[in-house]
Every structure is written in structure tokens, then in C-alpha cells.
DRENRO-228093 format. One line per 2 residues: number of its first residue (from 1); their letters; for each residue x, y, z of N, C-alpha, C. Coordinates in Angstrom, 1 decimal, decimal comma. Last residue first. Layout:
DRENRO-228093
NUM> A> X:Y:Z:X:Y:Z:X:Y:Z  ...
//
This chain:
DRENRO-228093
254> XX> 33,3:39,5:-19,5:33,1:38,2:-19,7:33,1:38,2:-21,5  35,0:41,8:-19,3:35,8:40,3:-19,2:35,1:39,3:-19,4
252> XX> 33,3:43,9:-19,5:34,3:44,0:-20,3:35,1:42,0:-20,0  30,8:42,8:-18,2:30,6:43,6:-19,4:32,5:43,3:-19,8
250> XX> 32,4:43,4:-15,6:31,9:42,5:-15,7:31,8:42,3:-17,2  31,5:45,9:-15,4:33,3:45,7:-15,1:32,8:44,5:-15,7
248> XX> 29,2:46,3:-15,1:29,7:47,3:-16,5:31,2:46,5:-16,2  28,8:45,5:-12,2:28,2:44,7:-13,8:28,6:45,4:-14,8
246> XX> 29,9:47,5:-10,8:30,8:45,9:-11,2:29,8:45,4:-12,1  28,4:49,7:-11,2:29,6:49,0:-11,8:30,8:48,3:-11,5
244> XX> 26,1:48,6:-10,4:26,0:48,8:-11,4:27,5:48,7:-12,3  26,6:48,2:-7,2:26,2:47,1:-8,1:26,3:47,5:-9,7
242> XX> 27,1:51,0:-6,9:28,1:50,0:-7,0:28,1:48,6:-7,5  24,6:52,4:-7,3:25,7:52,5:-8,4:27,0:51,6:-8,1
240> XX> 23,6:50,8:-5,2:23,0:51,0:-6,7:24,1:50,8:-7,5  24,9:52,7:-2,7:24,5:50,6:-3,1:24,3:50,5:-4,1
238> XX> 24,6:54,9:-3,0:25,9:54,9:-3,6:25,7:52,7:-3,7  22,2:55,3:-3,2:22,7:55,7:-4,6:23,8:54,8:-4,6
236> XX> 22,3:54,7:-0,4:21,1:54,1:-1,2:21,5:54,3:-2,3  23,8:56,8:0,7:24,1:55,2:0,4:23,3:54,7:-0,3
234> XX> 21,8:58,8:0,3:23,0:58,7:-0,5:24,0:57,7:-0,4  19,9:58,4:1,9:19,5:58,6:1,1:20,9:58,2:0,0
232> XX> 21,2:58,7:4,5:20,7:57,4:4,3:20,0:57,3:2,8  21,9:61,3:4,7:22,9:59,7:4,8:22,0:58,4:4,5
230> XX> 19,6:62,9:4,9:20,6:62,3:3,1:21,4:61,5:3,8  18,8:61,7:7,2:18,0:61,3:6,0:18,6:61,1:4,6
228> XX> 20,3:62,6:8,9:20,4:61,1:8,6:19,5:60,7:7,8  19,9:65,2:8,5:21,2:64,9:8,0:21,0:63,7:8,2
226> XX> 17,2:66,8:7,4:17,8:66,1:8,7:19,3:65,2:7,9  16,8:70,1:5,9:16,9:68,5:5,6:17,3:67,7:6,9
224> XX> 15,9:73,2:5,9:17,3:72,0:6,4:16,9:70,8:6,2  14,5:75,2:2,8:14,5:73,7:4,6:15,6:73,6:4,5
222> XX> 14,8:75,8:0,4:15,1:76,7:1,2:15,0:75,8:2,5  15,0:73,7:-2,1:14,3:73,8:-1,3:15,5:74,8:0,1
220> XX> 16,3:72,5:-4,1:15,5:73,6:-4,4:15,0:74,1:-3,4  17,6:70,5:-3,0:18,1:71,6:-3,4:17,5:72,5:-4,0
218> XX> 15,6:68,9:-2,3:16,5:69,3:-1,6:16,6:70,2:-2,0  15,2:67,8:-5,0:13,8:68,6:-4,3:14,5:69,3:-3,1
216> XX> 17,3:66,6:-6,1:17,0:67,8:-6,0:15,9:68,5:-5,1  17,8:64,6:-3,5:19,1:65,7:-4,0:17,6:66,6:-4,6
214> XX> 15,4:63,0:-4,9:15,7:63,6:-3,4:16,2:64,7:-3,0  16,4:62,2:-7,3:15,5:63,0:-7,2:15,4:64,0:-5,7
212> XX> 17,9:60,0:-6,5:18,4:61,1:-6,9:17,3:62,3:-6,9  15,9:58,1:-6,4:17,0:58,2:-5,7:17,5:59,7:-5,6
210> XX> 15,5:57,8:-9,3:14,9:57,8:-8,1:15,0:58,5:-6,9  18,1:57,1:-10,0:17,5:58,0:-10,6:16,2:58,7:-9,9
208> XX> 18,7:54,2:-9,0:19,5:55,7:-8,8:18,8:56,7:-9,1  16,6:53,5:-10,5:16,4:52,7:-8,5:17,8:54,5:-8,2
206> XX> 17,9:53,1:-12,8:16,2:53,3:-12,2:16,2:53,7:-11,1  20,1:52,1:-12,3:20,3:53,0:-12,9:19,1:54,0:-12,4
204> XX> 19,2:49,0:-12,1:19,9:49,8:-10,7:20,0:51,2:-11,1  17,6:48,5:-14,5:16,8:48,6:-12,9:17,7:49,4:-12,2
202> XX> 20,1:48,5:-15,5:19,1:49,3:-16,4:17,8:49,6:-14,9  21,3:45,9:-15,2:22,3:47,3:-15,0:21,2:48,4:-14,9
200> XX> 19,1:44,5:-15,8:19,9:44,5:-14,3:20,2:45,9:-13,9  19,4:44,8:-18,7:18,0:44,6:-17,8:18,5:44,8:-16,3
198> XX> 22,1:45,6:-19,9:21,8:44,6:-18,9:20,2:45,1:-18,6  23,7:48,0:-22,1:23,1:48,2:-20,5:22,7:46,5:-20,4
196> XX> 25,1:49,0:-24,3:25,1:47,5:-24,0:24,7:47,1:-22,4  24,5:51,5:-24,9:23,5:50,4:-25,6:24,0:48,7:-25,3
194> XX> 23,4:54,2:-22,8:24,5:53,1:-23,1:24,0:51,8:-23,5  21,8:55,6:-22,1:21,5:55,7:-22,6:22,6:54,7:-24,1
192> XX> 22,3:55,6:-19,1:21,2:54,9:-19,6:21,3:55,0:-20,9  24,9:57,3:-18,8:24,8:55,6:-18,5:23,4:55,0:-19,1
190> XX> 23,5:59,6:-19,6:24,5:59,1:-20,4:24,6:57,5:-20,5  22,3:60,0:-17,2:21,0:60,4:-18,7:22,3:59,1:-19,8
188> XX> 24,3:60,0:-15,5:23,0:59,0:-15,2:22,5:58,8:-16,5  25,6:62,7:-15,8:26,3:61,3:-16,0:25,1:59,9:-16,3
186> XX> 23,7:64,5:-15,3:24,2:64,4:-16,7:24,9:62,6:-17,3  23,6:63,5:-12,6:22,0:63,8:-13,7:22,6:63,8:-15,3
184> XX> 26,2:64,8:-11,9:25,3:63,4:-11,5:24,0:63,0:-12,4  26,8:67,3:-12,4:27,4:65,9:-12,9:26,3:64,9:-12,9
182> XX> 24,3:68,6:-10,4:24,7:68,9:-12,4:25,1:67,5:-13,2  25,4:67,7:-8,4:24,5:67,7:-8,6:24,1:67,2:-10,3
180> XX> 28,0:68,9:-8,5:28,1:67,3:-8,3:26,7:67,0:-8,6  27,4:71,8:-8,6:28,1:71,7:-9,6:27,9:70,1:-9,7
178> XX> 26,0:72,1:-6,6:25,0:72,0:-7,1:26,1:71,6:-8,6  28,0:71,8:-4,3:27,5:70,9:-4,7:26,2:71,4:-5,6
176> XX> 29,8:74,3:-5,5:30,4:72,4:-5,5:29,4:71,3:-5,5  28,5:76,5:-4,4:28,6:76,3:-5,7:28,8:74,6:-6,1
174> XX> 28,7:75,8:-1,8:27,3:75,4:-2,7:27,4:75,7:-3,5  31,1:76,1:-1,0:30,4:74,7:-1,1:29,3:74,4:-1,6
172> XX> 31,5:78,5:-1,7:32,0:77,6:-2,6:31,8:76,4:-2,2  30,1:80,0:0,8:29,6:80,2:-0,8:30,2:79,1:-1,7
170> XX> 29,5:78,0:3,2:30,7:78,5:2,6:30,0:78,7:1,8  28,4:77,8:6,2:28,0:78,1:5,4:28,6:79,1:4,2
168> XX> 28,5:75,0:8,6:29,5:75,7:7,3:28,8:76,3:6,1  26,5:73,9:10,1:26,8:75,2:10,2:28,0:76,0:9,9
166> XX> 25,9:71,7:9,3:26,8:71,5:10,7:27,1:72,9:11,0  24,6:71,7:7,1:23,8:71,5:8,3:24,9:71,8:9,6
164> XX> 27,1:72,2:5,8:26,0:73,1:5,6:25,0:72,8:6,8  28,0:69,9:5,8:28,7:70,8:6,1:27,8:71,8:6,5
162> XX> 26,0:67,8:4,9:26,5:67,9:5,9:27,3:69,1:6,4  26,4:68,7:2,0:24,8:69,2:2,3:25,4:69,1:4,1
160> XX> 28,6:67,4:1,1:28,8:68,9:1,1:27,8:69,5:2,0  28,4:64,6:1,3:29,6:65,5:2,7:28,8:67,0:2,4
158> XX> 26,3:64,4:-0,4:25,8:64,3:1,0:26,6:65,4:1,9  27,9:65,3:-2,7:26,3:65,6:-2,3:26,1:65,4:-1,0
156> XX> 29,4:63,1:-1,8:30,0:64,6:-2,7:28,8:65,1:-2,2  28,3:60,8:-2,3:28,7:61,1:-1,3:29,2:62,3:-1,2
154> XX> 27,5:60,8:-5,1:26,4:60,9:-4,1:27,0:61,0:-3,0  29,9:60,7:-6,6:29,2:62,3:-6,3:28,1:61,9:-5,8
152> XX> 31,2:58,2:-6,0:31,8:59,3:-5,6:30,5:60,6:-5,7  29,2:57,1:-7,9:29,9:56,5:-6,2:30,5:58,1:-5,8
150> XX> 29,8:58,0:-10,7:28,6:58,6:-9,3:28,4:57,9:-8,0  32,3:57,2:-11,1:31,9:58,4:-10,3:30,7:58,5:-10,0
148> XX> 31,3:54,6:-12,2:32,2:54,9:-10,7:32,1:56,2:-10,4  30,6:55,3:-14,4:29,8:54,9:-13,3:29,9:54,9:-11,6
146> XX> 32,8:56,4:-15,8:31,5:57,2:-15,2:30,6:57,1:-14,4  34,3:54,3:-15,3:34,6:55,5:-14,9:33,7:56,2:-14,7
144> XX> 32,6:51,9:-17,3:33,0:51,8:-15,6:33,1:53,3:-15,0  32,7:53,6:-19,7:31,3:53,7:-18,7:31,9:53,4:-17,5
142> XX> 35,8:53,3:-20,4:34,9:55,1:-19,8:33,5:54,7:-19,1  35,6:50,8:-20,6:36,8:51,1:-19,8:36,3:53,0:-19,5
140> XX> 34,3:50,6:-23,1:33,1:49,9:-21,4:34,7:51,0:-20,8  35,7:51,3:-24,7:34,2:52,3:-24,3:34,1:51,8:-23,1
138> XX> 39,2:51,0:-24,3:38,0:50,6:-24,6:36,5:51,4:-24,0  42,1:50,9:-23,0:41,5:50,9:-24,8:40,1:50,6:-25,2
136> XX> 42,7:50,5:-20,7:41,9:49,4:-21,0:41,9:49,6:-22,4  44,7:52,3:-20,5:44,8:51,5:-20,5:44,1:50,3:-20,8
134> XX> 42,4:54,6:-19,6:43,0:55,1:-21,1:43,8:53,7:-20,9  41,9:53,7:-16,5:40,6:54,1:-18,1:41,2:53,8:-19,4
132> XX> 43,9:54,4:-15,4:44,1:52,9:-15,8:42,4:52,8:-16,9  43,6:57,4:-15,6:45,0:56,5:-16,3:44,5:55,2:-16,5
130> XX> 40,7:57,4:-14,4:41,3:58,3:-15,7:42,5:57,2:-16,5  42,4:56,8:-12,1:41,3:56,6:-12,0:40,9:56,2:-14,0
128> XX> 44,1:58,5:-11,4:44,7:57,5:-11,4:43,5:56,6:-11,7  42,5:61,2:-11,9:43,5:61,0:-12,2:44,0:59,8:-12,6
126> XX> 41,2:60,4:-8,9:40,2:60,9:-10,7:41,2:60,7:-11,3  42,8:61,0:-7,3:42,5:59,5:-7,3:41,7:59,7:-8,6
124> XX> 43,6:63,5:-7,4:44,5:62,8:-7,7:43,8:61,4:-8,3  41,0:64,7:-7,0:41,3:64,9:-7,9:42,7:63,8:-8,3
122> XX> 40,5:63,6:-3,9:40,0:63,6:-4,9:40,5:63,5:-6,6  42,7:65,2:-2,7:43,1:64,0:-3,1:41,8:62,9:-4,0
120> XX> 42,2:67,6:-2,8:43,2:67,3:-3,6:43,3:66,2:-3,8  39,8:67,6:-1,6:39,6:67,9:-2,6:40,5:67,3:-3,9
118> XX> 41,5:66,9:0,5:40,6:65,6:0,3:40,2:65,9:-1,3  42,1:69,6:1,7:42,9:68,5:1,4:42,2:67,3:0,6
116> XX> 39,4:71,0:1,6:40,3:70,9:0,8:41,2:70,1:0,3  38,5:69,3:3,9:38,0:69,5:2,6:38,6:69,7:1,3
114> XX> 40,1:70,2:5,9:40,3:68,7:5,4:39,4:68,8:4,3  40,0:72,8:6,1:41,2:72,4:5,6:40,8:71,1:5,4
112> XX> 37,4:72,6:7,3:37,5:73,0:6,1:38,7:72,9:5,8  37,5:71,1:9,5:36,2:70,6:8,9:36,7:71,4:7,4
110> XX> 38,5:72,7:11,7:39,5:71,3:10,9:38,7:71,0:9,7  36,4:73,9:12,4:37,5:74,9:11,8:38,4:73,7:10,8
108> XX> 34,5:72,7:13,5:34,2:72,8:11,8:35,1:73,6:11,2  36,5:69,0:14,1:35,5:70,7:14,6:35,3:71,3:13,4
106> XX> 36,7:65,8:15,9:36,2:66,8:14,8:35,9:67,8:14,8  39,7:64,6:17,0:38,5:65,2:17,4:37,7:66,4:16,4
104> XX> 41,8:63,0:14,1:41,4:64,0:15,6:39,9:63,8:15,6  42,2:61,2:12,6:41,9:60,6:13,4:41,8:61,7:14,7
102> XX> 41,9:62,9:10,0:41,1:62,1:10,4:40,6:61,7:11,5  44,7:64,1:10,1:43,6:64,7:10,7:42,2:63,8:11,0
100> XX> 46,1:61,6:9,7:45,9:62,2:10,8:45,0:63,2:11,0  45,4:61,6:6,6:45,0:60,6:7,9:45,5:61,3:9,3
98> XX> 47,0:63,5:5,4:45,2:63,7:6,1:44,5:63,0:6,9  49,4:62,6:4,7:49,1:64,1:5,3:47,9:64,1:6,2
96> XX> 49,2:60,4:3,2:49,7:60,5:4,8:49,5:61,6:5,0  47,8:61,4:0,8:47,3:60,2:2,2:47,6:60,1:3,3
94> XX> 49,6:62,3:-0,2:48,8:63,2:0,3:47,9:62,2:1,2  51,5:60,4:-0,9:51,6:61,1:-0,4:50,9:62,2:0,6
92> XX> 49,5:58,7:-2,7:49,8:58,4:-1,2:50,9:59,8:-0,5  49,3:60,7:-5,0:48,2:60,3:-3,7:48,4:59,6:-2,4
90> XX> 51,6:60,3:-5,9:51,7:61,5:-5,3:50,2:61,2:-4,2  51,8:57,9:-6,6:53,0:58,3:-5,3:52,0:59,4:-4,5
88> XX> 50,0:57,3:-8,3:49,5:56,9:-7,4:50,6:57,6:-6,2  51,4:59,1:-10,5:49,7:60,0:-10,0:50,0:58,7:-8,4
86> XX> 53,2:57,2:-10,9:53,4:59,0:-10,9:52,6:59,0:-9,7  52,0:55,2:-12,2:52,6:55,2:-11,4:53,2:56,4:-10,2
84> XX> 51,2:56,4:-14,0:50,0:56,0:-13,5:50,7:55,9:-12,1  53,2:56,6:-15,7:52,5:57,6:-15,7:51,6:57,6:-14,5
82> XX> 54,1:53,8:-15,9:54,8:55,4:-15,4:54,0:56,2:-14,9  52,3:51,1:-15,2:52,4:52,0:-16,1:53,3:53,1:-15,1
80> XX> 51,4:48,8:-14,1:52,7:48,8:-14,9:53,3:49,8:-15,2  49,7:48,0:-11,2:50,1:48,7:-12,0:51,0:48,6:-12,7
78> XX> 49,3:46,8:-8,7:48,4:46,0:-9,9:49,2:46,5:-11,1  50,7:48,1:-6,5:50,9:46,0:-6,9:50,2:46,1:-8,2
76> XX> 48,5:49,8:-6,9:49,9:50,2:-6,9:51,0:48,9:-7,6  46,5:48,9:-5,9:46,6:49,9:-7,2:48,1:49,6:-7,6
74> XX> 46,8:48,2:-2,9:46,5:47,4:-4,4:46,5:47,2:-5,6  47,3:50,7:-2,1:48,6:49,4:-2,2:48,1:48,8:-3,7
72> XX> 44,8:51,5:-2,1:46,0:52,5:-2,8:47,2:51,2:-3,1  43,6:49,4:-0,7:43,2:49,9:-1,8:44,0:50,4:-2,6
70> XX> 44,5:50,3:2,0:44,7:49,0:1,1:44,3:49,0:-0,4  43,0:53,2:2,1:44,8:52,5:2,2:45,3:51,3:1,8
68> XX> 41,0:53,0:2,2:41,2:53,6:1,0:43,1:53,2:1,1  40,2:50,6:4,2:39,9:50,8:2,5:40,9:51,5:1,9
66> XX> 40,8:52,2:6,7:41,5:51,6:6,2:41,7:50,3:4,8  39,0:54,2:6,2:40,3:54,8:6,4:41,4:53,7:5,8
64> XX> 36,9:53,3:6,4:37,1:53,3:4,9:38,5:54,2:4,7  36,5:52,2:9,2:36,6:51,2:7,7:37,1:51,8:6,5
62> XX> 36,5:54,6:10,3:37,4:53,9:10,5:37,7:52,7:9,2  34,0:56,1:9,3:35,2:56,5:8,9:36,4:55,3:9,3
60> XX> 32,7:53,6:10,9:32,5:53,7:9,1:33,8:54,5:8,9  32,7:54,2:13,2:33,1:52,8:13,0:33,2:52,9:11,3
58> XX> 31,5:56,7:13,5:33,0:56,4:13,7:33,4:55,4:13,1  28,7:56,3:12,1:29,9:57,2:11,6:31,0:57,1:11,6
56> XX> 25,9:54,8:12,4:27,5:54,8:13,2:28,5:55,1:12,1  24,0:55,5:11,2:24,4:54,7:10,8:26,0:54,6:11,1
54> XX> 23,6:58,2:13,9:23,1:57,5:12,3:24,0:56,8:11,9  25,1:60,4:15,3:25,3:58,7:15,1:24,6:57,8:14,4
52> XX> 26,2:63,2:15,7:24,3:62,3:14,9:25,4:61,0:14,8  27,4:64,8:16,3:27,3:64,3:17,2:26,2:63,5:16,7
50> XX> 28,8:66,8:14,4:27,8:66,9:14,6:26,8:66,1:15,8  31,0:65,4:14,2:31,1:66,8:14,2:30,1:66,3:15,1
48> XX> 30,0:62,7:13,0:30,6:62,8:14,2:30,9:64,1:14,5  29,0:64,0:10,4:28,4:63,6:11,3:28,8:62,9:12,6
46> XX> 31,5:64,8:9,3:30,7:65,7:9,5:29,5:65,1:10,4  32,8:62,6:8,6:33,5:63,1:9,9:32,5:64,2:10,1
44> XX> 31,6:61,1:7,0:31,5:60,8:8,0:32,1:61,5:9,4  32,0:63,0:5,0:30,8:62,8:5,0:30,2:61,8:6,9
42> XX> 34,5:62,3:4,4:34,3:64,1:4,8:33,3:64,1:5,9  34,7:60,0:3,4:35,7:60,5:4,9:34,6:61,9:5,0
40> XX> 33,5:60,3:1,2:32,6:59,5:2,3:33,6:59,8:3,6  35,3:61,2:-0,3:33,7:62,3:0,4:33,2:61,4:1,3
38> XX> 37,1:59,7:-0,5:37,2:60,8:-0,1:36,2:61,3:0,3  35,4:57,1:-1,4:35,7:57,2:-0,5:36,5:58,8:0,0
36> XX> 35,2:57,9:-4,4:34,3:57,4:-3,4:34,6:57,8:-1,9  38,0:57,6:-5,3:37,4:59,1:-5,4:36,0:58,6:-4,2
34> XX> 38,0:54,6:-5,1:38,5:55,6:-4,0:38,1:57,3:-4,1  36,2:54,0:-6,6:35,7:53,9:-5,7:36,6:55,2:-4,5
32> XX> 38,3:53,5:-9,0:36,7:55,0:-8,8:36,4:55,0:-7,7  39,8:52,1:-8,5:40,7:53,2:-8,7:39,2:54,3:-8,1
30> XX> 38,4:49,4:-8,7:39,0:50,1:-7,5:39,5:51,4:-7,1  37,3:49,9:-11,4:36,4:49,8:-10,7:37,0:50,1:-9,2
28> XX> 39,8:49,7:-12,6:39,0:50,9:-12,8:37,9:50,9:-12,0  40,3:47,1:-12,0:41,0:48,1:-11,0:40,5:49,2:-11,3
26> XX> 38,7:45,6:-13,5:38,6:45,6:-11,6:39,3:46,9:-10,9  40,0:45,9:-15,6:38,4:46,4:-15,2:38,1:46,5:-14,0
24> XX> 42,3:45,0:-15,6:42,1:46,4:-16,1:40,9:46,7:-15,2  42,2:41,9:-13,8:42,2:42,9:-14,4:41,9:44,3:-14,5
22> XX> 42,6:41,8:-10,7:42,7:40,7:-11,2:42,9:40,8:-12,7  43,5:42,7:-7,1:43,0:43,5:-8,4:43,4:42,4:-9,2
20> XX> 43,0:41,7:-4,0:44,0:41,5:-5,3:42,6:41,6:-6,3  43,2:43,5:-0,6:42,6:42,7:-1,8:43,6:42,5:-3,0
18> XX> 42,7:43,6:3,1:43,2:43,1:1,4:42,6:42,9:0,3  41,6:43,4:5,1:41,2:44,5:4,3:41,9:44,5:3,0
16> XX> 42,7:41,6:6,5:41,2:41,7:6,4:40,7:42,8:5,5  45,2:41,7:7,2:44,9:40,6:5,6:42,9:41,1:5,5
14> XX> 45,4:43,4:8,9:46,1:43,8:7,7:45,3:42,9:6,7  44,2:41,8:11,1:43,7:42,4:10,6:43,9:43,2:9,3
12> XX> 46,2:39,3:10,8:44,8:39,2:10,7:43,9:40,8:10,6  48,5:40,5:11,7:48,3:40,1:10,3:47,0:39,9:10,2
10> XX> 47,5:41,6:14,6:48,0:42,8:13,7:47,4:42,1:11,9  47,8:39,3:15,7:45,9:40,0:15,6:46,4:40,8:14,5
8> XX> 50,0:38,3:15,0:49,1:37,6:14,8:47,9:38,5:14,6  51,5:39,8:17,1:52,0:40,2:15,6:50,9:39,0:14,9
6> XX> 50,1:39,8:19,0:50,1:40,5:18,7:50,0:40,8:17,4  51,4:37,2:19,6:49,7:36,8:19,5:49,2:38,0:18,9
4> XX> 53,8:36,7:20,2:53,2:36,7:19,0:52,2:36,6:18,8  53,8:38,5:21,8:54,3:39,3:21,0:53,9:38,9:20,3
2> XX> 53,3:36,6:24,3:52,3:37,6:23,8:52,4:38,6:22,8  55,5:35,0:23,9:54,1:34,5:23,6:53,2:35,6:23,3
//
């Protein structure tokens, strides 16, 4: 009886984080997000480092731990392609490497091998991200991707500026983020300037842009910044730009 109650809570929580990818467009919109979610691991484990419980950290890295893993499945069930097929192995591969570090006690010595690592798996998920892009055959099939990265580089922005408050003061993390910085402003000017924007899409773009501004005055600025400020500053981008591209995904199917 109590085995099966087990093997019960277990399916119920497995199915709680499922999903089914439906088209191309959905899954360029799944594929970006996961670049998303690597900085947002970084970004949450830097503030459990750091002992700041703002917008409860633990309970978030835990969600998006097990996001980025159902996620990767879902990629995977959705896919036809070789190539694409390739790129997703090798990210689960590196998947299983880093989840464990995840789930230790955070310090700032672990704090920079998981950077790295994550780096790599960044680049992988850009990658698989990229592949099912060149699949769709289509312009909206590059805005989703662009859009979907700036999911990814406001949290890029945040993990990196977190490192720096936590007292990692690496030269090539501030090359990195003034380099996500750069992206992000370049990428933004681009998406607006996309002639089949929405009045919708064109507000959340606004509302990012805004938003963004923050980042710089930051980054010009010789202060520490309070670290639950860009956390809370860089969800606010990253809510925007997520609404933004699922209406660009949208854009291609309706």
C-alpha cells in the first residue's frame, strides 16, 4: 500500500513538470528558454551563496532544475532531426554532470567551476536552440531566437552582477557581462524594429527597454547595487520578454 502511494506522489510529480511541444515554434520557444534557465541556476545559486532569500532562491533553483530536465526530454520526443539530435545528447550529457553540483551547499570556490560548466551548457542549448531555428525555414523562426535570448541575457546580467556582489571578482566576468549587456540592447533595437511587431509585442519590448536601462546606469556606476534589486529587476525583463516570445511563436502558427 505504501509503495503505491509512493509510486503515485513520484507520477504526480513527474507529470507536474511535463510538457508536449506541439510545433516548430513552440519548441524554439522551449529550446531558448533553456539557455534561460542556465543563468537563472547560476543566478539562484549565487543568492543562496550569499544567504539573501529574496524571492526564495532555493525553492526557484529547485523548479528550474526540474524545468530544464523535462524540458530537455521534451526537446528530444519533439525532434526528427540528426543533427539536432547530436547537440540535445550531448546537453544531457552535460546535464548530468552539473546537477549535482547544484544540489550541494553553495561556495564561491564551486561558484566558478559551475560557471563554467553551465557556460558549456549554455552554448550547447544556443546550439539546439539555433537547429530547430534553421528547421522552421522562416524570419519569425530567427525573431522567436532572438527573443528568446534576451530570456537568457537578463538572467546572464543578473547571475554575473551576483557573482561580483558575492565577492567574485573575476576580470572575465566583467568582460561577459558587459559583452550580454552589448547583446541585449543590440538585440532589443532589432526586435523593435521587426515589421510584423503587434501593438502588444511593441508595449512588452517598451516595458523591456525600460527595464534595461537599470543594467546600464548599473554598469556605469562604480556602487554595489543590492542584489535583490537586480533580481528583481531582471525577472521583470525576463516576464516581458517571455510574454513577447510566445506572441512572435504565435505570429508563426496563427
Amino acid at each position: 500500500m505504501v509503495k503505491n502511494i509512493v509510486t503515485l506522489l513520484l507520477f504526480m510529480i513527474a507529470t507536474a513538470y511535463a510538457i508536449d511541444i506541439k510545433n516548430i515554434s513552440n519548441a524554439i520557444d522551449v529550446a531558448g528558454k533553456q539557455r534561460m534557465y542556465t543563468q537563472r541556476l547560476l543566478k539562484d545559486y549565487a543568492m543562496i551563496g550569499m544567504r539573501n532569500r529574496f524571492g526564495n532562491p532555493e525553492k526557484d533553483l529547485q523548479e528550474v532544475i526540474n524545468n530544464f530536465e523535462d524540458h530537455l526530454n521534451a526537446l528530444d520526443r519533439f525532434n526528427k532531426d540528426a543533427a539536432t539530435k547530436t547537440k540535445i545528447e550531448e546537453a544531457k550529457q552535460t546535464w548530468q554532470q552539473i546537477k549535482p553540483m547544484l544540489q550541494k551547499t553553495p561556495s564561491t570556490t564551486n561558484a566558478v567551476t559551475l560557471q563554467e560548466s553551465l557556460e558549456k551548457l549554455l552554448k550547447l542549448s544556443d546550439d539546439v536552440t539555433k537547429l530547430f531555428a534553421a528547421q522552421s525555414h522562416s524570419t519569425t523562426g530567427e525573431i522567436i531566437n532572438i527573443s528568446g535570448r534576451q530570456r537568457m541575457l537578463s538572467q546572464r546580467m543578473a547571475s554575473l552582477y551576483m557573482l561580483k556582489a558575492w565577492g567574485i571578482n573575476d576580470p572575465e566576468f566583467k568582460k561577459k557581462l558587459k559583452d550580454a549587456m552589448q547583446l541585449f540592447k543590440t538585440s532589443l533595437d532589432k526586435l523593435s524594429h521587426y515589421d510584423k511587431n503587434t501593438p502588444e509585442i511593441t508595449a512588452l519590448l517598451q516595458k523591456a527597454k525600460r527595464d534595461f536601462m537599470f543594467f546600464e546606469i548599473m554598469g556605469r556606476s562604480s556602487s554595489k547595487f543590492i542584489p535583490a534589486l537586480i533580481y528583481k529587476k531582471s525577472n521583470e525583463i525576463l516576464k516581458n520578454m517571455n510574454s513577447a516570445t510566445h506572441l512572435y511563436a504565435q505570429l508563426k502558427t496563427n
